[in-house]
N, CA, C and O atoms as CSV, one atom per row, in Angstrom:
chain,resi,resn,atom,element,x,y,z
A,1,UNK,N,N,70.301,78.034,65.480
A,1,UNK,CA,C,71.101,78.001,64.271
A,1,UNK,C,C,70.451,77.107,63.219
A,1,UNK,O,O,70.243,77.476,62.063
A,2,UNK,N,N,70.130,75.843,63.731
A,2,UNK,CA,C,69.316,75.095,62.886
A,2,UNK,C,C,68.098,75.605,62.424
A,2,UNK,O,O,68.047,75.353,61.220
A,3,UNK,N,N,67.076,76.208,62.792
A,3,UNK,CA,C,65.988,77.323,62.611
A,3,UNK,C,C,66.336,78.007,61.154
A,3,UNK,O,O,65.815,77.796,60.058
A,4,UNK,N,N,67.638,79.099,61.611
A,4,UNK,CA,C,67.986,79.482,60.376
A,4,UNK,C,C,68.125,78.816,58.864
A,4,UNK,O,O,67.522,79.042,57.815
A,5,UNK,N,N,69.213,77.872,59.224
A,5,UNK,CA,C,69.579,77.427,58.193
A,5,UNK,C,C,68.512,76.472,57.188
A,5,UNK,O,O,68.520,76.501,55.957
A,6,UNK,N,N,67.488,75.522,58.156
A,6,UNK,CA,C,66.304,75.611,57.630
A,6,UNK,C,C,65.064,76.917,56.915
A,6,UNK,O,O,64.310,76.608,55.992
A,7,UNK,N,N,65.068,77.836,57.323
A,7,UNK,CA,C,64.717,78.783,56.902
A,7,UNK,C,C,65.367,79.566,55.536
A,7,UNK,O,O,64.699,80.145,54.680
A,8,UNK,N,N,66.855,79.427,55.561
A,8,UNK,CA,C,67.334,80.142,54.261
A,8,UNK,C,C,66.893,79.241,53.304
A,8,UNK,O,O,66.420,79.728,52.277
A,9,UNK,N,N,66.968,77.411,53.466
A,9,UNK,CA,C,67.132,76.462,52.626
A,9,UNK,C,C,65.761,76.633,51.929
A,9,UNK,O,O,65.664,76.876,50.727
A,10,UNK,N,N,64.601,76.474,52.852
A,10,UNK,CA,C,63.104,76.894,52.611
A,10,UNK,C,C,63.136,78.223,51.654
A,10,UNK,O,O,63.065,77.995,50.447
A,11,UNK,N,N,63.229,79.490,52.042
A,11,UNK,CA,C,63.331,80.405,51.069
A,11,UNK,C,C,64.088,80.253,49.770
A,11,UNK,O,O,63.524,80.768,48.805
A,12,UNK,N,N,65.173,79.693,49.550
A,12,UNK,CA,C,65.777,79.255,48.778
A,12,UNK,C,C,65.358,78.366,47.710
A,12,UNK,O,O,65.805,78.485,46.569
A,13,UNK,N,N,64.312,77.263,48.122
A,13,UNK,CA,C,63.571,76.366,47.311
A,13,UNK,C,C,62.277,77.371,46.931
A,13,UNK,O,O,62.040,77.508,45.731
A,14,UNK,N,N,61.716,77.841,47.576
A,14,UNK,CA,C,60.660,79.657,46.947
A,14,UNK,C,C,60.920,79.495,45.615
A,14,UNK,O,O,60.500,78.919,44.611
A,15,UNK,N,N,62.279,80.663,46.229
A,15,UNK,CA,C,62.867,81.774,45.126
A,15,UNK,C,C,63.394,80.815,43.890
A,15,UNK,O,O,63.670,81.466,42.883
A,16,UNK,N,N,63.599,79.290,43.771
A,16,UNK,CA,C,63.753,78.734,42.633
A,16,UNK,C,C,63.044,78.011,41.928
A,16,UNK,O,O,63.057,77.938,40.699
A,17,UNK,N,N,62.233,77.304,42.846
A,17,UNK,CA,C,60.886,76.249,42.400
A,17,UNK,C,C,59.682,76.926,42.247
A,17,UNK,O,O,58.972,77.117,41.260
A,18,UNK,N,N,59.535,77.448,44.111
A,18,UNK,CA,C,58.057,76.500,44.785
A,18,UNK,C,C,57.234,78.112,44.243
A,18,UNK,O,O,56.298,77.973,43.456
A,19,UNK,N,N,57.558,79.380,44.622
A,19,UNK,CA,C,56.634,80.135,44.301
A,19,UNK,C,C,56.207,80.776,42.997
A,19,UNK,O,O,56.893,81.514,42.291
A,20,UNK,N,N,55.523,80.556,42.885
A,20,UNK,CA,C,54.905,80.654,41.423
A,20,UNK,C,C,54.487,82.470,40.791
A,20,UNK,O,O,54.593,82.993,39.681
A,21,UNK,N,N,54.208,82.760,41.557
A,21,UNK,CA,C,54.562,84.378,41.139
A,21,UNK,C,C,55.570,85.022,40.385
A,21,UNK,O,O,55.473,85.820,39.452
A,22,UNK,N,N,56.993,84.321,41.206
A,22,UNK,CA,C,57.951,85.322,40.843
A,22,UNK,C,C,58.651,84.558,39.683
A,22,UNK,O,O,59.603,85.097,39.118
A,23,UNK,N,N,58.148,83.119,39.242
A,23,UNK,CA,C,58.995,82.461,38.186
A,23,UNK,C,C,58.849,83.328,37.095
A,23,UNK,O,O,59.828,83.930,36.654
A,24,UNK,N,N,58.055,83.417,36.754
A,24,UNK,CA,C,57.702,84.433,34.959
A,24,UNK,C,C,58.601,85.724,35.102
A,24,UNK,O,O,59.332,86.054,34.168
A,25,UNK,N,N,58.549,86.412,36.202
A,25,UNK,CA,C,59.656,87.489,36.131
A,25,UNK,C,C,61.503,86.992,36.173
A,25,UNK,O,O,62.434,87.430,35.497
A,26,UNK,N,N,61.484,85.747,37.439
A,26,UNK,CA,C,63.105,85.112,37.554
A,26,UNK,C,C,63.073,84.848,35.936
A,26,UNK,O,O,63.162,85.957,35.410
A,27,UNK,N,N,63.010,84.137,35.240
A,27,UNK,CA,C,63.242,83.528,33.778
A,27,UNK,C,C,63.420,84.851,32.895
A,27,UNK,O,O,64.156,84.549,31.956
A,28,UNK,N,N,63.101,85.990,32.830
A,28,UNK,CA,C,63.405,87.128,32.308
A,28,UNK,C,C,64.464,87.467,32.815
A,28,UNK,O,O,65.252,87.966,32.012
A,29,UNK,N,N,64.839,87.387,33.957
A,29,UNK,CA,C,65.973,88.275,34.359
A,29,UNK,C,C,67.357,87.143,33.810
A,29,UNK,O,O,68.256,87.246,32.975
A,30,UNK,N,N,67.059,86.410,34.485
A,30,UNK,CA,C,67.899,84.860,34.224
A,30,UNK,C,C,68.420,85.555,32.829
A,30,UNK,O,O,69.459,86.207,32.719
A,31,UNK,N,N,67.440,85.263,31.752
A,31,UNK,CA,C,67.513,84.988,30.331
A,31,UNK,C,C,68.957,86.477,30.036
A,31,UNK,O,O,69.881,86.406,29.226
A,32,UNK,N,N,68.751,87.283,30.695
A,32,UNK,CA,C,69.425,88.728,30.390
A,32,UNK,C,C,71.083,88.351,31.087
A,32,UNK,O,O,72.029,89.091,30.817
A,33,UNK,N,N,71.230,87.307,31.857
A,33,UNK,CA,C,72.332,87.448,32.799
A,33,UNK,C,C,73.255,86.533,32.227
A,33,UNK,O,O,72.765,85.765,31.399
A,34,UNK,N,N,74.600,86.412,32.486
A,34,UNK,CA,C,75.774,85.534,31.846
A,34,UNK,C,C,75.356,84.037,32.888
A,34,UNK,O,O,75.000,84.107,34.064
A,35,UNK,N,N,75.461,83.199,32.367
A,35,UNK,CA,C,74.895,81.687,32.808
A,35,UNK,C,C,75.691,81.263,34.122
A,35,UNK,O,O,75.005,80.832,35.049
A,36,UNK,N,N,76.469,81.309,34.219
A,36,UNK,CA,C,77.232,81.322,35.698
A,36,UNK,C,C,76.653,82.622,36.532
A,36,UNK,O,O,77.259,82.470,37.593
A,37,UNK,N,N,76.083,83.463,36.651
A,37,UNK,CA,C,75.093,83.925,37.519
A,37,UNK,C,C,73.774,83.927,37.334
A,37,UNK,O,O,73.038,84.472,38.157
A,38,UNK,N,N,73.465,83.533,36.621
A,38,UNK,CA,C,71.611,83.050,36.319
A,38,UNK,C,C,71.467,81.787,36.719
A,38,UNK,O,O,70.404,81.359,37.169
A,39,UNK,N,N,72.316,81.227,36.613
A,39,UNK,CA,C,72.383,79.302,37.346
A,39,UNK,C,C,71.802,79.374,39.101
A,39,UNK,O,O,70.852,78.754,39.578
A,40,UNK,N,N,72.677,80.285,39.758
A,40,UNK,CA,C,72.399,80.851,41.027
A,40,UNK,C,C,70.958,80.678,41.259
A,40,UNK,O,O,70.510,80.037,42.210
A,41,UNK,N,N,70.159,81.334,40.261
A,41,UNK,CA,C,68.344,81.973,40.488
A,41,UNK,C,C,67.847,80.614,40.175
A,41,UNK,O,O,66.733,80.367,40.638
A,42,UNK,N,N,68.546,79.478,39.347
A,42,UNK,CA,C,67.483,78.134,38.808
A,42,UNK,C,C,67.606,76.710,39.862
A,42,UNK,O,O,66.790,75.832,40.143
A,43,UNK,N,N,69.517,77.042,40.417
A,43,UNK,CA,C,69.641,75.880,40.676
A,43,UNK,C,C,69.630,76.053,43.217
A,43,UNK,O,O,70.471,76.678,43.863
A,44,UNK,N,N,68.557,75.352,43.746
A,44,UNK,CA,C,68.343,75.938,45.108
A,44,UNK,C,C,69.765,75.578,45.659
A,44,UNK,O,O,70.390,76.520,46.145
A,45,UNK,N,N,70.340,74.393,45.652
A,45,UNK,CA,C,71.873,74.287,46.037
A,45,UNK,C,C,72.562,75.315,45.813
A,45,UNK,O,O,72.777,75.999,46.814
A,46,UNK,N,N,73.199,75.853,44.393
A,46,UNK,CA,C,73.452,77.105,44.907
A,46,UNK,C,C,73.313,78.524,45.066
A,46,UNK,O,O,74.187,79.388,44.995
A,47,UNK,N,N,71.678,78.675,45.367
A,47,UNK,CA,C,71.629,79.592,45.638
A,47,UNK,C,C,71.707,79.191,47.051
A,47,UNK,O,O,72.809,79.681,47.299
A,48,UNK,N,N,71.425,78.788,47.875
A,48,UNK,CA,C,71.220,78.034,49.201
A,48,UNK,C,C,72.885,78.310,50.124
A,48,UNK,O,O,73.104,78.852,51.208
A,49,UNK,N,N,73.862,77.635,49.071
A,49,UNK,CA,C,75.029,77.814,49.146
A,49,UNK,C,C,75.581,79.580,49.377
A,49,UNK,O,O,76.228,79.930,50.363
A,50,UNK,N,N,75.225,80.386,48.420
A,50,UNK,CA,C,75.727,81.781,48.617
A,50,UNK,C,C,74.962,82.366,49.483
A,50,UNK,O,O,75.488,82.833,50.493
A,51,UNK,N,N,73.893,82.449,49.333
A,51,UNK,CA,C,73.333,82.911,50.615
A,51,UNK,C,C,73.227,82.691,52.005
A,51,UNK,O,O,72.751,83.352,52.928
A,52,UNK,N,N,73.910,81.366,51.905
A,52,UNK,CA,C,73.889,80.877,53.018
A,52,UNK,C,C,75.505,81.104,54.010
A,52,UNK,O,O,75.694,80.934,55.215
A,53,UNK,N,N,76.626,81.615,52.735
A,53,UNK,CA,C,77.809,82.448,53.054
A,53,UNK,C,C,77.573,83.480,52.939
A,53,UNK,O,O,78.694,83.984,53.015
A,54,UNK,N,N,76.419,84.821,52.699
A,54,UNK,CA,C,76.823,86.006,52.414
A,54,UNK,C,C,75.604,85.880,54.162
A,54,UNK,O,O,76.163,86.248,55.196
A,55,UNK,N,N,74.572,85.538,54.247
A,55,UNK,CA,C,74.172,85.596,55.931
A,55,UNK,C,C,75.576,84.578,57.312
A,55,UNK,O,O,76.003,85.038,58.371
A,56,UNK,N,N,75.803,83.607,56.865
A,56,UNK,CA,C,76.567,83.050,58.101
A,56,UNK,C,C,77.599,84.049,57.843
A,56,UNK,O,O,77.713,85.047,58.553
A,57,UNK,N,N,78.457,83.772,56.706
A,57,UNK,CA,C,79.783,84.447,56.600
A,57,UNK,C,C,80.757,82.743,57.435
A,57,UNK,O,O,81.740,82.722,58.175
A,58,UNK,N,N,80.207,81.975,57.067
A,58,UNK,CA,C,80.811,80.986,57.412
A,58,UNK,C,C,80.718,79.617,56.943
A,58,UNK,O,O,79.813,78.887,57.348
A,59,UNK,N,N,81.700,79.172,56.017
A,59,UNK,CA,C,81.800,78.126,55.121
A,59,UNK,C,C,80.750,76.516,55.571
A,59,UNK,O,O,79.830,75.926,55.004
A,60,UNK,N,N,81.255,76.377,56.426
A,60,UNK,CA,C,80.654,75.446,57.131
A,60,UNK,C,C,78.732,75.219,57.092
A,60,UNK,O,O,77.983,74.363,56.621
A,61,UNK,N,N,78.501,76.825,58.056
A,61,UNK,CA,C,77.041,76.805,57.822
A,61,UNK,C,C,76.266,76.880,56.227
A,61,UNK,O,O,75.210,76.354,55.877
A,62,UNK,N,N,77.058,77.593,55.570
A,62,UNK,CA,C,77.132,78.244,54.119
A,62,UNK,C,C,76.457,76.153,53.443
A,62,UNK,O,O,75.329,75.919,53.011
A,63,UNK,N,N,77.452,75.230,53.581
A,63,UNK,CA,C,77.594,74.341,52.859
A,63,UNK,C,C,76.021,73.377,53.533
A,63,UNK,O,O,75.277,72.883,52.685
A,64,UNK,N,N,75.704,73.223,54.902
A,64,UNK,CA,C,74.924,73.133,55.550
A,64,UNK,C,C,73.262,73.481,54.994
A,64,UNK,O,O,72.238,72.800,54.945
A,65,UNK,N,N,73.589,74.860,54.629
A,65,UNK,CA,C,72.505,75.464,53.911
A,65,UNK,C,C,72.160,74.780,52.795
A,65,UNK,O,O,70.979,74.477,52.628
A,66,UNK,N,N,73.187,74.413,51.808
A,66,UNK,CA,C,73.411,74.172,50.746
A,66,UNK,C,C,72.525,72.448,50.406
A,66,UNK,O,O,72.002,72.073,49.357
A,67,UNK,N,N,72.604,71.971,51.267
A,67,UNK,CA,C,72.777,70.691,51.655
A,67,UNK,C,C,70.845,70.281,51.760
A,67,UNK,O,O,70.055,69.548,51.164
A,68,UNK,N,N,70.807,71.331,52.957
A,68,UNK,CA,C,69.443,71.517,53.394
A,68,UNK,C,C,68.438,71.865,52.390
A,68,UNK,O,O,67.315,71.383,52.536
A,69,UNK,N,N,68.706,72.738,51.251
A,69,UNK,CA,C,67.866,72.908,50.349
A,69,UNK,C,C,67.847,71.811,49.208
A,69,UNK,O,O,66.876,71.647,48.469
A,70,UNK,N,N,68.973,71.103,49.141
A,70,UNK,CA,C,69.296,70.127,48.543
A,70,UNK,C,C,68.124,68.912,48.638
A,70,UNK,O,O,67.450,68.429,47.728
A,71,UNK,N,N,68.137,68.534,50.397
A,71,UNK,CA,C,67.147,68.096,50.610
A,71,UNK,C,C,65.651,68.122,50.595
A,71,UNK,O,O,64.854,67.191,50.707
A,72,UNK,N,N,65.473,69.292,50.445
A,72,UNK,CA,C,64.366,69.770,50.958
A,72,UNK,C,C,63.329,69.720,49.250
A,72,UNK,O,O,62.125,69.470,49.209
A,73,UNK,N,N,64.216,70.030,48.015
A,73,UNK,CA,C,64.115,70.127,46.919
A,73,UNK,C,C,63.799,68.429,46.605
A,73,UNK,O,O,62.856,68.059,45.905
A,74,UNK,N,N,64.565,67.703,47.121
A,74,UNK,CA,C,64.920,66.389,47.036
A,74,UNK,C,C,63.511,65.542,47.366
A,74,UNK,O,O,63.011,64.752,46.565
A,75,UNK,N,N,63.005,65.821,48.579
A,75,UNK,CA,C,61.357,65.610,49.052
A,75,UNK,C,C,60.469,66.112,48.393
A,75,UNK,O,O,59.477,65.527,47.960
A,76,UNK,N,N,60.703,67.053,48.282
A,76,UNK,CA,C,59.383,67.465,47.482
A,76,UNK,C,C,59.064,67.395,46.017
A,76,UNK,O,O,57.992,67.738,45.518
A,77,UNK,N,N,60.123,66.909,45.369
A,77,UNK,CA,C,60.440,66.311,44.278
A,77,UNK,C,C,59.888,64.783,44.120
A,77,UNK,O,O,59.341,64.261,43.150
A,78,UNK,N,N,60.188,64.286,45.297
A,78,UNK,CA,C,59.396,62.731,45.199
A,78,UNK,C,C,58.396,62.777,45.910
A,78,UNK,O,O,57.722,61.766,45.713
A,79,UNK,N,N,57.921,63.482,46.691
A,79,UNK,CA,C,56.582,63.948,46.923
A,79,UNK,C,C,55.298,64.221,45.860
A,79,UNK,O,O,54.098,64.139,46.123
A,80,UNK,N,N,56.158,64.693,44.126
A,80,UNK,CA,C,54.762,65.314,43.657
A,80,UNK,C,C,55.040,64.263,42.701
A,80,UNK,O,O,54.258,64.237,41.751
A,81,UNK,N,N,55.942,63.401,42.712
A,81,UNK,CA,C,56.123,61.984,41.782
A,81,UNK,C,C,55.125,60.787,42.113
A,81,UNK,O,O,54.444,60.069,41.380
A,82,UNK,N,N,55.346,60.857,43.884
A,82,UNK,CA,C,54.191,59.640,44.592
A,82,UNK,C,C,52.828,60.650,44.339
A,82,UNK,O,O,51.876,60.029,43.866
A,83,UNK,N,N,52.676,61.563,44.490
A,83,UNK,CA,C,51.045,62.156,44.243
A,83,UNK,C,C,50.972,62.047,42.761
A,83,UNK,O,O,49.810,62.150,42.367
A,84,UNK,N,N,51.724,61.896,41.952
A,84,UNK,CA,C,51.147,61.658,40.472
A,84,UNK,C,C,50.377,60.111,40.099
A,84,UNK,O,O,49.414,59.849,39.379
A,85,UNK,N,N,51.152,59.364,40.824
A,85,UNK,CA,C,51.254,57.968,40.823
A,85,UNK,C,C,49.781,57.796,41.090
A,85,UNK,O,O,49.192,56.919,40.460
A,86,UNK,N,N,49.245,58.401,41.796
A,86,UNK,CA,C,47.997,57.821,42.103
A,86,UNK,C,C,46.692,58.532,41.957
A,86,UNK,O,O,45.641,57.959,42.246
């Protein structure tokens, strides 16, 4: 279970940050969509969050997910702050 939910959180930080391919197309689509569902594609919490209830189907893991990308965004965020530093 933990596997998973690491895994959605990981894909989740992808599809909003980390992969660089699909940003130039997400920001087009984003730009076309009402801001309470384009927020979804920018912000990994909640996308992390819905996806993480539309695969568990269960609040709990759902928030878990949520949490996990939270973190995960959270590291690697001060990760490319200490590699600037020096």
């Amino acid at each position: 279970m933990m596997i998973e939910i690491a895994g959605i959180a990981i894909l989740c930080n992808f599809v909003t940050h980390w992969f660089e391919p699909i940003q130039s197309i997400k920001y087009k689509v984003v730009d076309k969509l009402p801001l309470w569902i384009g927020k979804l594609f920018l912000c990994s919490k909640c996308l992390g969050l819905w996806v993480g209830l539309i695969y568990f189907q269960n609040p709990i893991l759902a928030a878990l997910t949520s949490f996990t990308s939270y973190l995960i965004d959270n590291i690697i965020y001060n990760i490319e702050i200490w590699k600037n530093k020096s």
